[in-house]
PLY file of the C-alpha trace (Angstrom):
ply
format ascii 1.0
element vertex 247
property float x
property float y
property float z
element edge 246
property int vertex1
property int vertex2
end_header
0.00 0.00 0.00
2.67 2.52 1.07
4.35 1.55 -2.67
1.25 2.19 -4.15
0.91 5.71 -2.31
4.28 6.61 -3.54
3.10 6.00 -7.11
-0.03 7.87 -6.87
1.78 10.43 -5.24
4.49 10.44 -8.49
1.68 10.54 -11.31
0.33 13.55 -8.97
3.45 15.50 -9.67
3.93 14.53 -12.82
0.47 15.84 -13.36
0.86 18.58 -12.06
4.08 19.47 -13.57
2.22 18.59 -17.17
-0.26 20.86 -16.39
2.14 23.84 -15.32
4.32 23.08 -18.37
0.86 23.60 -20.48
0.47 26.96 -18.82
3.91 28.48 -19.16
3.88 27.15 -23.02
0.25 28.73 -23.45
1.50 32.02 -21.30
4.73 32.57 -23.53
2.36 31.95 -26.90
-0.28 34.73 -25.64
2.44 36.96 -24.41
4.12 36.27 -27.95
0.75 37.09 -29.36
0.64 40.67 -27.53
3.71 41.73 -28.00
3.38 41.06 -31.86
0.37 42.90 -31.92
1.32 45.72 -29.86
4.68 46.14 -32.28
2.81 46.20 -35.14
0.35 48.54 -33.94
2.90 50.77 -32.43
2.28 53.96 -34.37
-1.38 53.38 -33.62
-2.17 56.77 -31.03
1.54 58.08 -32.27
1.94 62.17 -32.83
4.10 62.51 -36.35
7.16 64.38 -34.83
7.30 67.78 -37.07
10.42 68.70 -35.35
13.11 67.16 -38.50
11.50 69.07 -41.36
13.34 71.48 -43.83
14.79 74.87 -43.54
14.04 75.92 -47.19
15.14 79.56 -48.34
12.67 82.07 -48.91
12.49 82.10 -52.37
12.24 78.28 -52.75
8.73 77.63 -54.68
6.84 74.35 -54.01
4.09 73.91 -56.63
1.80 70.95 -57.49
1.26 70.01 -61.56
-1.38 67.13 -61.01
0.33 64.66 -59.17
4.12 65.46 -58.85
5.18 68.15 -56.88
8.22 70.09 -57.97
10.77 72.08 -55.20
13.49 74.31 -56.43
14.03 77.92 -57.69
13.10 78.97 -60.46
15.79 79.40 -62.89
17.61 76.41 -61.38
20.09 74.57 -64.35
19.49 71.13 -62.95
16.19 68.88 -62.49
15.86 65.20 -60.87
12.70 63.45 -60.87
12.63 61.24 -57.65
9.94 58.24 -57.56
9.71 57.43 -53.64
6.75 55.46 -51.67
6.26 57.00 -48.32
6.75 53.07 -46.70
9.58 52.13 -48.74
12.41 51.67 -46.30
15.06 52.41 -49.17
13.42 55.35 -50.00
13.51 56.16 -46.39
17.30 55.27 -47.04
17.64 57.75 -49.52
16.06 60.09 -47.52
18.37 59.70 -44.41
21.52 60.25 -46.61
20.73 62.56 -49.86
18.09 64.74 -47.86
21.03 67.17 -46.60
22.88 67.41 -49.90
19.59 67.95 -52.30
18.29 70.72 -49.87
21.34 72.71 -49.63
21.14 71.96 -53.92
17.76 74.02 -53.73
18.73 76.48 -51.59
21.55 77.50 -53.80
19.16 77.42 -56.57
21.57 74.59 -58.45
18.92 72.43 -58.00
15.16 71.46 -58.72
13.40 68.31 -57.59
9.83 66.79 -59.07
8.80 64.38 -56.82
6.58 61.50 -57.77
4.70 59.76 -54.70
4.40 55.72 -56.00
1.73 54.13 -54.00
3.77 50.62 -54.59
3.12 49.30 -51.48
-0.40 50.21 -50.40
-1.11 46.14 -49.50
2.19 46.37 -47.57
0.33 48.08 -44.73
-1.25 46.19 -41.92
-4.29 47.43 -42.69
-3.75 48.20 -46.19
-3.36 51.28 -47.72
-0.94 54.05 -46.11
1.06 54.43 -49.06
-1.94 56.00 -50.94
-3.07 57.69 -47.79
0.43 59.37 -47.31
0.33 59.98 -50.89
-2.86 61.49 -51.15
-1.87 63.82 -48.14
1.27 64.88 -49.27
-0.09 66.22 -52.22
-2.72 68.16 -49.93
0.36 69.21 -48.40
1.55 70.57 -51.40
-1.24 73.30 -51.95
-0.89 74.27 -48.76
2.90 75.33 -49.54
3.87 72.95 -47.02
5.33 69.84 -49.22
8.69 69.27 -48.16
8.14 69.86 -44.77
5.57 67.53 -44.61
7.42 64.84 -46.89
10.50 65.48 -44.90
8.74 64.48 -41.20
7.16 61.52 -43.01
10.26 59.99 -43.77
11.52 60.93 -40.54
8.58 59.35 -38.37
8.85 56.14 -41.63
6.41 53.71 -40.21
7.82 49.68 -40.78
6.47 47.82 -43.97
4.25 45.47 -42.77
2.78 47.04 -40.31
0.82 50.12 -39.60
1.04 53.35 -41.11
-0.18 56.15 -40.07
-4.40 56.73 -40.20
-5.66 60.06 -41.98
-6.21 61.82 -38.34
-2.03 61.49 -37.62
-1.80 62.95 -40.90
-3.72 65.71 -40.37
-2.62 66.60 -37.49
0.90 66.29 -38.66
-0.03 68.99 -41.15
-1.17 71.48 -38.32
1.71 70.85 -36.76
3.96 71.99 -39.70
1.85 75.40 -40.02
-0.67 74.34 -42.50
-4.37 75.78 -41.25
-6.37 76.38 -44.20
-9.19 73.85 -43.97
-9.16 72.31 -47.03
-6.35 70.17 -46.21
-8.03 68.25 -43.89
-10.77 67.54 -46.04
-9.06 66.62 -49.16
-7.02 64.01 -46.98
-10.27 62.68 -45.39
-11.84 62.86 -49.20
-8.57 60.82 -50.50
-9.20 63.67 -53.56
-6.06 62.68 -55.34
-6.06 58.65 -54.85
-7.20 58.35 -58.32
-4.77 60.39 -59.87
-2.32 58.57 -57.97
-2.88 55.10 -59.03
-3.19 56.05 -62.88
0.26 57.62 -63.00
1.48 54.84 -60.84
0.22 52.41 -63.47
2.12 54.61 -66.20
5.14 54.99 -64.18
5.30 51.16 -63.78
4.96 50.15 -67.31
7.51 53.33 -68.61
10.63 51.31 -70.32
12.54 54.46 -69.28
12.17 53.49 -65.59
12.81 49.57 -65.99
15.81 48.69 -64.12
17.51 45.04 -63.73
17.09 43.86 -60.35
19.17 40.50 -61.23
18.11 36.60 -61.72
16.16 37.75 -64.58
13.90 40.74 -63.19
13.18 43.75 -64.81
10.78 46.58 -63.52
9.83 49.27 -61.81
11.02 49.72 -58.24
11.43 52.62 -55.72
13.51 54.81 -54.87
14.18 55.92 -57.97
16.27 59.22 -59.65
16.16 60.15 -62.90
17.94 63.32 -64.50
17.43 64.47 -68.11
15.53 61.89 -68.43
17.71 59.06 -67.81
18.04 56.41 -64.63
20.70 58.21 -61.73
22.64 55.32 -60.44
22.24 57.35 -56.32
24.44 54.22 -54.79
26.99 56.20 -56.29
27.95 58.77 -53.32
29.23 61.87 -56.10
25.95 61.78 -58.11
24.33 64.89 -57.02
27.43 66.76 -57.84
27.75 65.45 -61.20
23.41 66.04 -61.90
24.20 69.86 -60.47
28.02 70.29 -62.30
0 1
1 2
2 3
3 4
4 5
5 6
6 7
7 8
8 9
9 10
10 11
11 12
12 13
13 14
14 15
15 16
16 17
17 18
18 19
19 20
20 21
21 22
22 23
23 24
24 25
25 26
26 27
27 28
28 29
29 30
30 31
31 32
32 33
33 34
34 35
35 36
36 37
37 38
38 39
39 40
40 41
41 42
42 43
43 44
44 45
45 46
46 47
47 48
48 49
49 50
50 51
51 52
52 53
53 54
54 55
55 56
56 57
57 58
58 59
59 60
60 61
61 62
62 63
63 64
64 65
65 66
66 67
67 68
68 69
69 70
70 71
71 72
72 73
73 74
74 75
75 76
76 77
77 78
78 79
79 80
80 81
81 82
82 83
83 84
84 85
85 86
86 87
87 88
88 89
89 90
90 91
91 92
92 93
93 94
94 95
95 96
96 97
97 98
98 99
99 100
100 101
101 102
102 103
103 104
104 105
105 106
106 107
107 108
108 109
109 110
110 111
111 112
112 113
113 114
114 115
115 116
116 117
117 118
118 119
119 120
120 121
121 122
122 123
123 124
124 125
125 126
126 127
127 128
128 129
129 130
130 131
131 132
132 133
133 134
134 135
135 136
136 137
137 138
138 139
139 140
140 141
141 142
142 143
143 144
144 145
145 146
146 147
147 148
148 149
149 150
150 151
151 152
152 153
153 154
154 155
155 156
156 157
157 158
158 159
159 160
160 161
161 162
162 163
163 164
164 165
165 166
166 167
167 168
168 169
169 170
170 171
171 172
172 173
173 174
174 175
175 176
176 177
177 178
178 179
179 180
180 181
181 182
182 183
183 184
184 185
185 186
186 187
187 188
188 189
189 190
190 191
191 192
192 193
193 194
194 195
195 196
196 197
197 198
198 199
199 200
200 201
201 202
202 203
203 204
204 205
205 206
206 207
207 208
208 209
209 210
210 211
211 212
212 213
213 214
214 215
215 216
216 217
217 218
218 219
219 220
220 221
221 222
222 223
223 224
224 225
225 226
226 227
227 228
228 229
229 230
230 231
231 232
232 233
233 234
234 235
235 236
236 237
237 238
238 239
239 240
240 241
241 242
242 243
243 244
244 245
245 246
């Protein structure tokens, strides 16, 4: 009897320990579970620091021709076109290492961009569709005069691809917050007035042969960031190709 006790008592622990071990297990998956969530939702509540945008000179113009928004002085000798998607982390790249160099450009009127915003990855949002959100409301940004500063804190606040972007209310009140107050911003951003526009010249920008690069094992195609000058592909990798676009 006292054997059998012992062995009762045993398959107790073991028991026991099972059932712990099925706890801890389940524990680490729904603490797994939150913390993936919470990391993905992490800009979810977040206030678009406006604190990183550009000091443009006074004369600098920022005007909006449908859908791509040139910044520069008039007069200026040199022009890039630069195809960027507000989610693209090597956009956000470029961004973080050409951003210095191209202002200064404009500022000493050497220089004028055209920017192109590519919705490419609007499914690459969790949910879907910041890149043609951030698109739309950059261009808002643009009648407003405020472009580049708005552009600028985008890249500088870049969400993760993947996850979530930022919702039409963070982007509005990232535009108060870099001095634009007339009204209609707001709306067109709620109204998504530009989407349309958007995703036609995306679709003509991603079946121009001029913009085609070779991304190796075979592909060809469109992909962001990309620079273009006199209407030719800028290989940017190269650290001295602003100087040679601006002579």
């Amino acid at each position: 009897m006292v054997a059998q006790a012992r062995g009762t008592s045993g398959d107790r622990r073991k028991w026991i320990i099972g059932i712990g071990a099925v706890v801890v297990v389940a524990a680490l998956v729904i603490g797994g579970v939150i913390w993936t969530i919470s990391d993905r939702n992490k800009t979810e509540g977040q206030v678009i620091d406006a604190g990183t945008t550009s000091a443009l000179a006074g004369d600098v113009t920022q005007k909006r021709d449908g859908v791509v928004v040139t910044v520069g002085k008039p007069g200026a000798k040199a022009t890039i076109d630069v195809y960027a998607d507000f989610l693209c982390p090597i956009c956000g790249e470029f961004e973080k290492q050409y951003k210095g160099q191209i202002e200064q450009a404009i500022n000493d009127g050497k220089l004028q961009v055209r920017y192109h915003m590519v919705p490419l990855l609007t499914q690459r949002s969790s949910p879907p569709g910041y890149s043609l959100d951030s698109a739309n409301a950059a261009l808002a940004a643009a009648d407003a005069g405020k472009f580049l500063q708005f552009h600028d804190a985008l890249f500088a606040n870049q969400p993760e691809e993947g996850k979530r972007g930022y919702d039409k209310a963070q982007l509005i009140e990232l535009g108060k917050n870099v001095g634009i107050t007339d009204p209609a911003f707001a709306q067109t951003v709620n109204a998504g007035t530009y989407e349309q526009q958007l995703n036609t010249a995306f679709q003509q920008i991603e079946n121009d042969p001029k913009l085609a690069q070779d991304f190796g094992g075979g592909q060809r195609g469109f992909g962001t960031p990309t620079v273009t000058a006199n209407g030719s592909i800028v290989s940017w990798q190269d650290p001295g190709w602003l100087t040679k676009v601006t002579g």
